[in-house]
MIBA-628220 format. One record per residue (C-alpha): y, x, z; residue in three letters. Coordinates in steps of 0.5 Angstrom, whole numbers, plus 2048, in hexadecimal, padded with zeros to 3 digits. Each point is the difference from the previous one (the first is absolute). Layout:
% residues N
YXZALA...
This chain:
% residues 280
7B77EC828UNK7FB7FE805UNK7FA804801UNK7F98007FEUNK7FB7FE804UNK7FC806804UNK7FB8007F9UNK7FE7FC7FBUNK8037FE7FAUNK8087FF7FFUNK8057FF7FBUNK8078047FEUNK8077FD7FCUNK8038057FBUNK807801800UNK7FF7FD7F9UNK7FC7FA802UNK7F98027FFUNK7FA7FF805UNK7FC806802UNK7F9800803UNK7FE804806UNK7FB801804UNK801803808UNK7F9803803UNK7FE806804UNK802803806UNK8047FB806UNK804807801UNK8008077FDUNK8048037FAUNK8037FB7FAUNK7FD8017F8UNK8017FC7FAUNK7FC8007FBUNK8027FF7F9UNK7FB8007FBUNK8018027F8UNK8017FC7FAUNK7FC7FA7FFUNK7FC800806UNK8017FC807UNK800801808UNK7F97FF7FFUNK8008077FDUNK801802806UNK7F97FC803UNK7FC807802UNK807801806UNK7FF7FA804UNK7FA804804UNK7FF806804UNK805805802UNK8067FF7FDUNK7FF7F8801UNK7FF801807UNK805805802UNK8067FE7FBUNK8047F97FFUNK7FF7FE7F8UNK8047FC7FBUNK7FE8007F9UNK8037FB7FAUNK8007FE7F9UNK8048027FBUNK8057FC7FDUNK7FB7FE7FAUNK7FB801804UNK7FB7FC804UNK8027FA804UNK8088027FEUNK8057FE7FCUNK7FF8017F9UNK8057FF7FCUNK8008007F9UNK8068047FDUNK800807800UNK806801803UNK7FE7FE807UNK7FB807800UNK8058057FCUNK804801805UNK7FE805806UNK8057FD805UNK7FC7FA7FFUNK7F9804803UNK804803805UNK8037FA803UNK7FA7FD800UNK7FC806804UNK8067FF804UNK7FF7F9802UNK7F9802801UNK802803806UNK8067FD803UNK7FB7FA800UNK7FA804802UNK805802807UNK7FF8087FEUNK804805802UNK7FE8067FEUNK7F97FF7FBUNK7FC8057FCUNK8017FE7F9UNK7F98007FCUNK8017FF7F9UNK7FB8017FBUNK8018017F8UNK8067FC7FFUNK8017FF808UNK801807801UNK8067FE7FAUNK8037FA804UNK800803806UNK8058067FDUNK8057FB7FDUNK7FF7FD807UNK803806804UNK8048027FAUNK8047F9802UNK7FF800807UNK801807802UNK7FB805803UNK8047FE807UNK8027FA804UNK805800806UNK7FE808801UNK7F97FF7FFUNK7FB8017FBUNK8007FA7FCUNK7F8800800UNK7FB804803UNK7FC8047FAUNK7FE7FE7FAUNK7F98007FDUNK8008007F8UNK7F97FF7FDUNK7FF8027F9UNK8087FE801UNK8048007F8UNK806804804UNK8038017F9UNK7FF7FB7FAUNK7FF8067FBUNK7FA8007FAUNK7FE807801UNK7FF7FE807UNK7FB7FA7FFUNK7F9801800UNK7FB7FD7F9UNK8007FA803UNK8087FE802UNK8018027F9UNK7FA7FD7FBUNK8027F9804UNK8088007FFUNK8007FC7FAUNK7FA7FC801UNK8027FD807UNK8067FC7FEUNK7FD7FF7F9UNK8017F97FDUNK7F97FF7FFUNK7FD7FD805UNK7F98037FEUNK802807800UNK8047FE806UNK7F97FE804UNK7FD8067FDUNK805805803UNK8007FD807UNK7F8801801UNK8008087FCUNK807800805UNK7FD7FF806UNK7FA8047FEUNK803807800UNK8027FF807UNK7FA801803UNK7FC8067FFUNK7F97FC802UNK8017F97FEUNK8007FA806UNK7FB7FC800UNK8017F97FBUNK8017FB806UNK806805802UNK8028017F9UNK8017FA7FEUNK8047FE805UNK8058067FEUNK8007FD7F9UNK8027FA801UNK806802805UNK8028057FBUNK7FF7FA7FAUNK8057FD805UNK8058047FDUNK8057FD7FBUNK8028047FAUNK807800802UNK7FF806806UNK7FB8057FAUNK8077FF7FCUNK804801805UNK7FD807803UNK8008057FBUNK809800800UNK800800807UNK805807802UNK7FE806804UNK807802802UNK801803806UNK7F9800803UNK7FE8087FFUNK807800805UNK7FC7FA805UNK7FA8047FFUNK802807803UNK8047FD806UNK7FA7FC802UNK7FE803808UNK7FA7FE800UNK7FC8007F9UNK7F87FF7FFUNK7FE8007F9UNK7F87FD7FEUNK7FD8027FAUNK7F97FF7FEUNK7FE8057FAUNK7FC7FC7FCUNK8087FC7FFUNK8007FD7F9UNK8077FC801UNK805806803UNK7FF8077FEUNK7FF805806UNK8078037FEUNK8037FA802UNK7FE801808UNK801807800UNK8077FF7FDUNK8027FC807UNK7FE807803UNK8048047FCUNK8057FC801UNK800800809UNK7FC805803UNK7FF7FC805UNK7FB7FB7FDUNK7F9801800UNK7FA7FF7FBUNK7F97FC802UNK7FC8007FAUNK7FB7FB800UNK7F98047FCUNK7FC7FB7FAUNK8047FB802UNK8067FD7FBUNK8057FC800UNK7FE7FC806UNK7FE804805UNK8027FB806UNK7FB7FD7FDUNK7FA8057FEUNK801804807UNK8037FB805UNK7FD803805UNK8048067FFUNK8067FE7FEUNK8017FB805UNK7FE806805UNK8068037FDUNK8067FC7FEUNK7FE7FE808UNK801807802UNK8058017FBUNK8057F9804UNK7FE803807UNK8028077FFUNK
């Protein structure tokens, strides 16, 4: 598969022929992360990463979902209840981003798709660490009731309801609970939209994906930075702090009066940290 360009956009073939949208910026050299963003939302989540000191010392790729965004969007709920399926998918991201040892950074359901990844693919390759450290973001590590905050659990149903309305309504209270301070309206409405862009298929889909053999990933992970904000209404903080139960190497930045998003809320510091966290 050839490269992409040195920044811009791009596109990525799945193994089950979908196309995944993607975009390159940052850096010309430095350390490599992918972003992978949570259920509903899109690489433009990831807007407040394109400038300061992560954009300027690390070379960056973030992408959309299968169902999400400008990707492919299938309309059948097989093609999102197979975690093999995200895996491959994260995997292609990197084989066509020309990567070889990135920092995974998976919020919400990104922190999910990028343990299935290392379930599939192994923490090593050819003797070296497959990736250089992982970053979950108010990540669901363990797709279980009692570790999903207010928010997660009021919305299960509502999200994949055959209403059309009801449906509408629970994108926008969805998204809302994200953020501990709203953004403003021109930003808002653009993630209503893209998280409106979502079929109903994936909000199905979700809640029957497995969590075997993640804890075992989690603990082996050799580099391991875990990002909470304590105004979280999505996952609960026993969700990240298992992860540190679990490997004793990993460490917990908690992001105070933010929420789900403090990538978003805080970006300087989140950058700040996620840049030192890939060039340590």
């Amino acid at each position: 598969m050839p490269l992409p360009a040195a920044s811009g956009e791009f596109t990525v073939r799945t193994r089950d022929g979908l196309t995944l949208a993607a975009s390159r910026h940052g850096a010309a050299a430095g350390p490599e992360i992918i972003l992978i963003h949570g259920l509903g939302q899109s690489r433009l989540s990831w807007s407040r990463q394109l400038t300061g000191t992560l954009a300027e010392t690390c070379r960056i790729v973030s992408y959309d979902l299968r169902g999400h965004g400008d990707s492919s969007k299938p309309a059948d709920i097989a093609a999102y209840a197979d975690p093999a399926l995200w895996a491959d998918d994260l995997h292609a991201v990197i084989e066509a981003s020309g990567f070889a040892r990135p920092i995974l950074a998976g919020w919400s359901l990104g922190g999910l798709i990028a343990g299935y990844y290392l379930r599939k693919y192994g923490l090593r390759k050819n003797g070296r660490d497959r990736v250089g450290g992982v970053n979950l973001v108010g990540a669901v590590t363990k797709l279980a009731p009692e570790l999903l905050g207010p928010a997660a659990l009021a919305h299960v149903e509502l999200l994949g309801s055959a209403d059309l309305a009801v449906r509408s309504d629970a994108y926008a209270t969805f998204l809302a609970a994200c953020f501990a301070t709203p953004p403003d309206d021109a930003e808002f409405r653009r993630m209503l939209v893209f998280n409106g862009m979502v079929p109903r298929e994936v909000q199905l889909a979700i809640p029957s994906l497995d969590s075997d053999g993640l804890d075992e990933v989690w603990a082996a992970v050799p580099k391991l930075l875990v990002t909470w904000g304590d105004q979280e209404r999505h996952t609960r903080l026993e969700m990240s702090q298992r992860v540190l139960d679990l490997n004793p190497a990993a460490t917990l930045s908690i992001f105070e009066g933010a929420a789900h998003a403090p990538f978003y809320e805080c970006p300087e510091r989140f950058n700040r940290e996620l840049a030192a966290f890939a060039h340590a």
